[in-house]
C-alpha positions as CSV (number, residue, x, y, z in Angstrom):
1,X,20.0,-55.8,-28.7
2,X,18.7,-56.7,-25.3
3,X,16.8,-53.0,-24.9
4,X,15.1,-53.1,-28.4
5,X,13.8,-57.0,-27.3
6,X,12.9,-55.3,-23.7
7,X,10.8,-52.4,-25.6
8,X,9.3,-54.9,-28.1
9,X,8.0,-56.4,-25.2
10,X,7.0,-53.8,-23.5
11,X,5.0,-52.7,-26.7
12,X,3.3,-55.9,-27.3
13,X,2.2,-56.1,-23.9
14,X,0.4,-52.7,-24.2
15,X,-1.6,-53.4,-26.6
16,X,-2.8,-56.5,-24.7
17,X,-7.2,-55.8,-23.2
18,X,-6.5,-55.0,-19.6
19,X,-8.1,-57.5,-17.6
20,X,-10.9,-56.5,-15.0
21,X,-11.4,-57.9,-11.7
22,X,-14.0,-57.1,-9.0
23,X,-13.3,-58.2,-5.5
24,X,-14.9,-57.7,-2.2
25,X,-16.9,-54.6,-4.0
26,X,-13.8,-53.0,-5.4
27,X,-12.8,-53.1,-9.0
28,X,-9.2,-54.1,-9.9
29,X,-7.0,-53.3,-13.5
30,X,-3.5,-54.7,-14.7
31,X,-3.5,-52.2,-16.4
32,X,-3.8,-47.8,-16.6
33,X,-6.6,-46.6,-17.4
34,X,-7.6,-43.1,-18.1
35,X,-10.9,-42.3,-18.7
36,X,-11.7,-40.6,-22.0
37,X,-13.8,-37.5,-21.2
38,X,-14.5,-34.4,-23.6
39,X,-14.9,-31.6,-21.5
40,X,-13.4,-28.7,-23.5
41,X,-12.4,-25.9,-21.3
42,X,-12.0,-22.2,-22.4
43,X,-8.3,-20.3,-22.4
44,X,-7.5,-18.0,-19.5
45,X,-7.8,-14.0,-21.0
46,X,-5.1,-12.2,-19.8
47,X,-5.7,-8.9,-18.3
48,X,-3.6,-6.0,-16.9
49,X,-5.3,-4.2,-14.2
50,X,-8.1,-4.9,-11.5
51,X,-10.7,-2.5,-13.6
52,X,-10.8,-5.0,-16.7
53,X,-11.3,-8.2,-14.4
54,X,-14.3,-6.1,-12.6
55,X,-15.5,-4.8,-16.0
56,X,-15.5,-8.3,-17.2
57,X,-17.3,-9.7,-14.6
58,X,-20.0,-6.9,-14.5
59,X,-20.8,-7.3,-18.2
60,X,-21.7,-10.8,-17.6
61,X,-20.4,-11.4,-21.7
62,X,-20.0,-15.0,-21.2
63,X,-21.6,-17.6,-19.4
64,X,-20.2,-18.8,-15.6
65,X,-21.1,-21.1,-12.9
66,X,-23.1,-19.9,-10.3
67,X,-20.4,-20.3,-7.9
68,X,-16.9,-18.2,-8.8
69,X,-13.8,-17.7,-7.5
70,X,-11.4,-14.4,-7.5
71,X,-8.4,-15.7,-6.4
72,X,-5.5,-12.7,-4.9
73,X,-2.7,-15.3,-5.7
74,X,-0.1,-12.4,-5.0
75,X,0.8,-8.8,-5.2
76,X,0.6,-8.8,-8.2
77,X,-1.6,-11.9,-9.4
78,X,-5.6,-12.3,-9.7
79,X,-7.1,-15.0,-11.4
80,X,-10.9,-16.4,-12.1
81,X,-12.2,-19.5,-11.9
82,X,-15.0,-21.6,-11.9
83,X,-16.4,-24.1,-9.3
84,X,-15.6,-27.7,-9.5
85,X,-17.6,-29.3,-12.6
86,X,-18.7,-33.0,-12.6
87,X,-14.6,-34.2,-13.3
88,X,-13.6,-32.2,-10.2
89,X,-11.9,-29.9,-12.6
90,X,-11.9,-26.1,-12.8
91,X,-11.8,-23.9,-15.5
92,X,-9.6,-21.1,-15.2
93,X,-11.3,-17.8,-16.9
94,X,-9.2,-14.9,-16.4
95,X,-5.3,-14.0,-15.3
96,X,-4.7,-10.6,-14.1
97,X,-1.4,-9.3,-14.0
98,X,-0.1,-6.0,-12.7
99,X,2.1,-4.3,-14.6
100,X,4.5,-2.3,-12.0
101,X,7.6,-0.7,-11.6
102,X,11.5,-2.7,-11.3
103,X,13.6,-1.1,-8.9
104,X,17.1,-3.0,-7.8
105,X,16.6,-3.1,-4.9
106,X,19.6,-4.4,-2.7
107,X,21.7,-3.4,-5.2
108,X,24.1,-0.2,-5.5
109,X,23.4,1.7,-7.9
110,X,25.0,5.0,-9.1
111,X,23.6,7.8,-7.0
112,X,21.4,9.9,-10.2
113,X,20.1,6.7,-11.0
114,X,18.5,5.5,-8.0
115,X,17.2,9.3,-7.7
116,X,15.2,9.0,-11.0
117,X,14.1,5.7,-9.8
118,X,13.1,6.8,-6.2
119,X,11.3,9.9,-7.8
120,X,9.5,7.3,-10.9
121,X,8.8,4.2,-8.7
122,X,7.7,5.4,-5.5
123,X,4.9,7.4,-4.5
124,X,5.3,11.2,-3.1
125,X,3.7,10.4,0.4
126,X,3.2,13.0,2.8
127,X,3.9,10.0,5.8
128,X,6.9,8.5,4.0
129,X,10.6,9.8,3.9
130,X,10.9,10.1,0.0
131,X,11.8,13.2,0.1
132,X,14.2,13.0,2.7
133,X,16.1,10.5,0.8
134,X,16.5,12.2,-2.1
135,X,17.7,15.3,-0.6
136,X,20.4,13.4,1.3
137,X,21.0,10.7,-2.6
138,X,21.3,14.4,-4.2
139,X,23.5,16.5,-2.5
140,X,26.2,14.2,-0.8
141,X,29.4,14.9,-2.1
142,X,32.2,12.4,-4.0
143,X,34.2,10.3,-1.5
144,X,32.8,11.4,1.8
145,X,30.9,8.6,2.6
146,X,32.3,6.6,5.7
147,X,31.3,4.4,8.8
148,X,30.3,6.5,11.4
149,X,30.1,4.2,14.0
150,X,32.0,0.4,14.2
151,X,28.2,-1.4,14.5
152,X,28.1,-1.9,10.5
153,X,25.1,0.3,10.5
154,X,25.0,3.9,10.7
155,X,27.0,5.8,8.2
156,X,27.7,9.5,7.7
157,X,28.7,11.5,4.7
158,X,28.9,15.2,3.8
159,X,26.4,17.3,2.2
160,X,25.7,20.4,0.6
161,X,23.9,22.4,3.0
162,X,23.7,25.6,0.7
163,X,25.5,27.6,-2.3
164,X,29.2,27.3,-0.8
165,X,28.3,25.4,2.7
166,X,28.6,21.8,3.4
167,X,28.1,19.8,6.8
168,X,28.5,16.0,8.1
169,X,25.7,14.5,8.5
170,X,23.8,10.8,9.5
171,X,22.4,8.4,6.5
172,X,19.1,8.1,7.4
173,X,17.9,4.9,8.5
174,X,15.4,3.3,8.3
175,X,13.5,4.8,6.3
176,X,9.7,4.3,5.1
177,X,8.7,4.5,1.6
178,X,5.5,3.7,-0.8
179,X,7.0,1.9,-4.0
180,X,5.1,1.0,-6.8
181,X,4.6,-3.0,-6.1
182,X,0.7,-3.9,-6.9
183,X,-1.8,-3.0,-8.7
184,X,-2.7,0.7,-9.2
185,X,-6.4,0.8,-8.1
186,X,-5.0,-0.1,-4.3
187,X,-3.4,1.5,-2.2
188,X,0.3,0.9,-2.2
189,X,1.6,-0.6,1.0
190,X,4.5,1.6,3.1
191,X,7.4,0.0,4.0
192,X,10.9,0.3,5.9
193,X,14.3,0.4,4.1
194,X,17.3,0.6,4.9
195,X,19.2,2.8,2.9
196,X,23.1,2.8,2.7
197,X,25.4,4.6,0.4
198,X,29.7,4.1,-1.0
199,X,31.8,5.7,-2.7
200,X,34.6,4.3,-4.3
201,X,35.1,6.0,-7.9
202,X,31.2,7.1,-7.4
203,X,28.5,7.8,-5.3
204,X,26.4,4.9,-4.9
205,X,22.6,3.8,-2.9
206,X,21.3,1.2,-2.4
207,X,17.8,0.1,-0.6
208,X,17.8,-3.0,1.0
209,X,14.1,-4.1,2.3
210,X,13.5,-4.3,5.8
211,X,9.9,-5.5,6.5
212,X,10.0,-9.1,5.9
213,X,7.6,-9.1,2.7
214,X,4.9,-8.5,5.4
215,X,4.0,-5.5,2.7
216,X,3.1,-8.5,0.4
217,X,0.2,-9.6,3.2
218,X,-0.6,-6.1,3.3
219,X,-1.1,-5.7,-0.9
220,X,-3.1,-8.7,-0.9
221,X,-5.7,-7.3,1.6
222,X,-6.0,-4.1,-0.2
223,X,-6.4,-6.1,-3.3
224,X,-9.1,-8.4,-1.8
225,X,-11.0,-4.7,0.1
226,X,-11.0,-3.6,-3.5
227,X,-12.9,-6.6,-5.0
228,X,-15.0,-7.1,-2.6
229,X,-16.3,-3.8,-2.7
230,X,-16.4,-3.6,-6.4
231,X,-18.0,-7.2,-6.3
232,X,-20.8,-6.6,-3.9
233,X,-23.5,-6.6,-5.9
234,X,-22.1,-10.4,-6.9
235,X,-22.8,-12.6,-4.2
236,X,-22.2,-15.2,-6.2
237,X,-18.2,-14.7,-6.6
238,X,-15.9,-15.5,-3.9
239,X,-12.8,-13.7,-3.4
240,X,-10.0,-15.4,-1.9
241,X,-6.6,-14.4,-0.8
């Protein structure tokens, strides 16, 4: 009974005028007040890849501020907006996002997996050890993996090293690789791995990363090179990141 009488209360109150007071220059309110403002603002279009945002922006199909803003939010996040109107408010015009690749990483996986993985997701780079990996992922045999060394870091297993030959041999580690992790029309960012492998009914890899996320720093440059270079012609839009 107490809380209905409370919110009764509370109601009537609410609807009371707010009273206005202005003292030493500054105006005072018992009350919350919000300003009622129309100032419609258009719905973000949501777009894919870098070439639609540039595409957008060069067709010049709807009207913008004479100020922009690209903003690289992340790896894998642009987005458009305009400069601060009257209301201090922004209006956010476009939301790219890049539509990449999952790999597990830091997770085992069984051994044929992560080598159609390795071979879909990451690029084939002349300075990276793709290859190398996949070589060793492919050929190691059932049950040989085991610690090499009592460091918890360097492994060995056996490998086929021909038709009827096999051979002990080190897990390679680190190793460098160029996954799919941004957008297309940049350059993908290399990074190390390490890369360890078990075997207890199967053979399965792993790839744990090893950089830090400074490839995200790195993704975010490429993506701002791009823009800016796609953009030039635009001094009016300024690309953040």
């Amino acid at each position: 009974m107490a809380g209905i009488i409370k919110e009764a209360i509370e109601y009537v109150v609410g609807l009371r005028k707010p009273e206005v007071q202005k003292i030493d220059g500054i105006v005072y309110s018992d009350k919350e007040l919000e300003p009622v403002i129309h100032n419609p603002k258009a719905r973000a279009i949501q777009m894919n890849t870098l070439t639609s945002l540039v595409d957008y922006i060069k067709a010049q199909v709807d009207e913008m501020d004479e100020k922009m803003i690209v903003h690289v939010q992340s790896p894998t996040k642009v987005a458009l907006y305009s400069a601060l109107d009257s209301e201090r408010i922004r209006e956010s015009m476009v939301e790219v996002m890049a539509r990449v690749p999952e790999f597990e990483y830091g997770r085992f996986i069984e051994h044929e997996r992560f080598c159609i993985g390795l071979q879909a997701k990451f690029l084939d780079d002349p300075e990276s050890n793709r290859a190398l990996v996949l070589k060793f992922a492919g050929t190691v045999e059932d049950g040989t993996v085991s610690q090499y060394s009592d460091d918890g870091i360097s492994q060995k297993a056996t490998i086929k090293t021909g038709i009827a030959s096999k051979g002990d041999a080190l897990v390679p580690n680190p190793v460098k690789l160029r996954p799919y992790r941004t957008f297309h029309e940049v350059q993908q960012p290399m990074s190390e791995f390490i890369f360890r492998m078990k075997s207890d009914d199967s053979v399965k890899c792993a790839l744990f990363e090893a950089d830090g996320g400074a490839w995200e720093n790195v993704a975010m440059r490429n993506i701002k090179d791009y823009l800016e270079v796609e953009l030039a012609d635009y001094p009016n839009f300024t690309i953040l990141s």
